[in-house]
N, C-alpha and C positions, 0 to 999 in steps of 0.2 A: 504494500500500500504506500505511496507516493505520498508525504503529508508536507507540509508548509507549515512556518509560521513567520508572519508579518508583524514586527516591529513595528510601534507610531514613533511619531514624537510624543514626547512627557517627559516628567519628573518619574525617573525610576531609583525608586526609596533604596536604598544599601540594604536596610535589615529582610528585601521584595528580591533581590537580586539570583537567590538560589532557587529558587520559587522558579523564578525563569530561564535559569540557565537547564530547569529542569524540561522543562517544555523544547529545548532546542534538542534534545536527544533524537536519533534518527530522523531529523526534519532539514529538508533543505530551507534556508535562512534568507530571509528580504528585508531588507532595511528602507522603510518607506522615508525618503527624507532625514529629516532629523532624528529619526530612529535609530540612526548611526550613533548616537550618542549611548545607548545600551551594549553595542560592540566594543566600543571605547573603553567602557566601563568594567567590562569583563573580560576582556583581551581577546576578543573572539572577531572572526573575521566574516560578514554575511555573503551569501554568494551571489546575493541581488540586489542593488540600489538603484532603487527608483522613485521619479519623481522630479519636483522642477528645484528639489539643491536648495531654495530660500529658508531654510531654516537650520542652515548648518554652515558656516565660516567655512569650510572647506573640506574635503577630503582629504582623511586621511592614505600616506604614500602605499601604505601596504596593504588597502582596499584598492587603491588603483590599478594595484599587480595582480590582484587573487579576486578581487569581486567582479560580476557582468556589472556594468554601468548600465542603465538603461535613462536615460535625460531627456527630458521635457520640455517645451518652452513654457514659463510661469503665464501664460495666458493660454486658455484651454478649456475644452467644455467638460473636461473630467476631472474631479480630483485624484490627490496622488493615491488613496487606499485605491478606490475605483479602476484604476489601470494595472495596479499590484495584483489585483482580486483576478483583473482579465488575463495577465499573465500566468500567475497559476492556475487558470482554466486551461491557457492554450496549452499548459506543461503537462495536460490528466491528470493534476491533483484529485486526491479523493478526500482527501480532506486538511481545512486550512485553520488555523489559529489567528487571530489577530490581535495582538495583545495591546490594549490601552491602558496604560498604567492610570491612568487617573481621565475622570470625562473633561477638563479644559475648557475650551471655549464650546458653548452648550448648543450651541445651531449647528456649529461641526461634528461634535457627538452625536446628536439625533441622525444626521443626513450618514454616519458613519452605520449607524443601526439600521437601516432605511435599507440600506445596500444588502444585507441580509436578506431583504424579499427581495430583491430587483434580482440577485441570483439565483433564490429560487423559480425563477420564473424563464429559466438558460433555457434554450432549444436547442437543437442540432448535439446537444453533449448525450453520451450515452449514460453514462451515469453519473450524474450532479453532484461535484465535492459538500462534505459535510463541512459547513463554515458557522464558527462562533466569537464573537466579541471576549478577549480573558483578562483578567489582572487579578492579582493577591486576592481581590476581594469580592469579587464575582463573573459570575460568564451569562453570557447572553447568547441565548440560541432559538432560533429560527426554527417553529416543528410545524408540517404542513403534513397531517395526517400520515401520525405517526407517532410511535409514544419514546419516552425517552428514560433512563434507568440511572437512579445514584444510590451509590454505597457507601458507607461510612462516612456519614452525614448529619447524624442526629443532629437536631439543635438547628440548622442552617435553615434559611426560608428559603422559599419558591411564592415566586408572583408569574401568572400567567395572564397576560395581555392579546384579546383577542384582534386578531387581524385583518378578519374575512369578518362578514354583515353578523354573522353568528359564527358560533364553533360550539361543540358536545365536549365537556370536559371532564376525565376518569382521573380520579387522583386514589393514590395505595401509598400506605405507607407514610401519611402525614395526620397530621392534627384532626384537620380539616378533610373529609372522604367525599368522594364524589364517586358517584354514576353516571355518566352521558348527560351530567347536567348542560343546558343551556344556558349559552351567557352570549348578550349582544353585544358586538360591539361598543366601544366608552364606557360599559357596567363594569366594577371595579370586584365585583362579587369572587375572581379568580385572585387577587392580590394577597399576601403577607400569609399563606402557609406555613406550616413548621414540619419539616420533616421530624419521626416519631420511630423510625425503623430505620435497623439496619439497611435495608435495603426498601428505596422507596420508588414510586412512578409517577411519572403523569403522564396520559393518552388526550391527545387531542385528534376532533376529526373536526376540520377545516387545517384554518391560517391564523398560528398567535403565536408571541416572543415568550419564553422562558425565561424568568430572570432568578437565577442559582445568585444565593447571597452568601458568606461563609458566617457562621458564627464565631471564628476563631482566628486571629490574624495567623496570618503563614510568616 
């Protein structure tokens, strides 16, 4: 399995750092922009930089030698995740991490999560990489009928945000249980679960974001 993970730019906390180094294990590495600053930090070199460069003083010599460059003009109808995302589409990724150490500026955040349905919605791919939002302190994933499984979890919440006009929402293994319950759209009745079991679920049938919160700093 072919996996990814995309570096942002942010503030990545020192005591966050193992956290992430743990995530680059068997994953070819992309450094979206100022993302380059976690490589830096860890002495680790990514294989992909992409993006239009403005939010990094310069590259480093010995990404110049070992990383693809891939460079942008800063004027463009795509941002930099957005082209990162297409590129490990064209590579048959099967599934991509995209780690945002912290949300930043919050219109860019949103349109960051946004891009989670726009991929779900690929043609022509035969099988559509699994793609989620990570940092120390929660993950965001995309389920479009389909359920999803966490383990050793207790304590942690789950908020489910539905995406489509309605969604049927099964929940095991939390606080809060559900059967095919119904929830429209902007109803909030999916938010703040507490996982309760070892091993817990939620099944959604439509289109909603999963939001995994940790109870526990990493």
């Amino acid at each position: 399995m072919k996996r990814f993970v995309i570096f942002l730019p942010g503030t990545y906390r020192r005591a966050h750092l193992e956290f992430y180094r743990g995530l680059c294990r068997k994953a070819r590495l992309v450094a979206v922009d100022g993302g380059c600053r976690f490589f830096r930090a860890v002495g680790m070199t990514p294989d992909v930089i992409i993006g239009d460069i403005d939010s990094v003083s310069s590259i480093p010599s010995q990404f110049h030698e070992k990383s693809q460059l891939l460079i942008y003009p800063r004027d463009k109808n795509k941002t930099d995740l957005q082209l990162a995302l297409e590129y490990c589409v064209s590579e048959k990724s099967r599934a991509v991490d995209i780690v945002s150490p912290g949300v930043g500026e919050v219109d860019h955040f949103l349109g960051n999560v946004m891009l989670l349905g726009l991929f779900d919605k690929l043609s022509g791919v035969s099988t559509k990489p699994k793609i989620r939002i990570v940092s120390a302190d929660y993950e965001i994933l995309w389920v479009h009928d389909s359920r999803r499984s966490f383990s050793d979890c207790v304590g942690d919440r789950l908020s489910v945000i539905p995406m489509s006009a309605t969604i049927r929402l099964t929940c095991r293994g939390t606080e809060f249980t559900a059967d095919r319950i119904r929830i429209a759209q902007g109803h909030s009745r999916g938010l703040r679960n507490q996982i309760t079991a070892q091993r817990a679920s939620v099944g959604i049938e439509g289109k909603a974001l999963v939001v995994h919160r940790l109870s526990r700093p990493k």
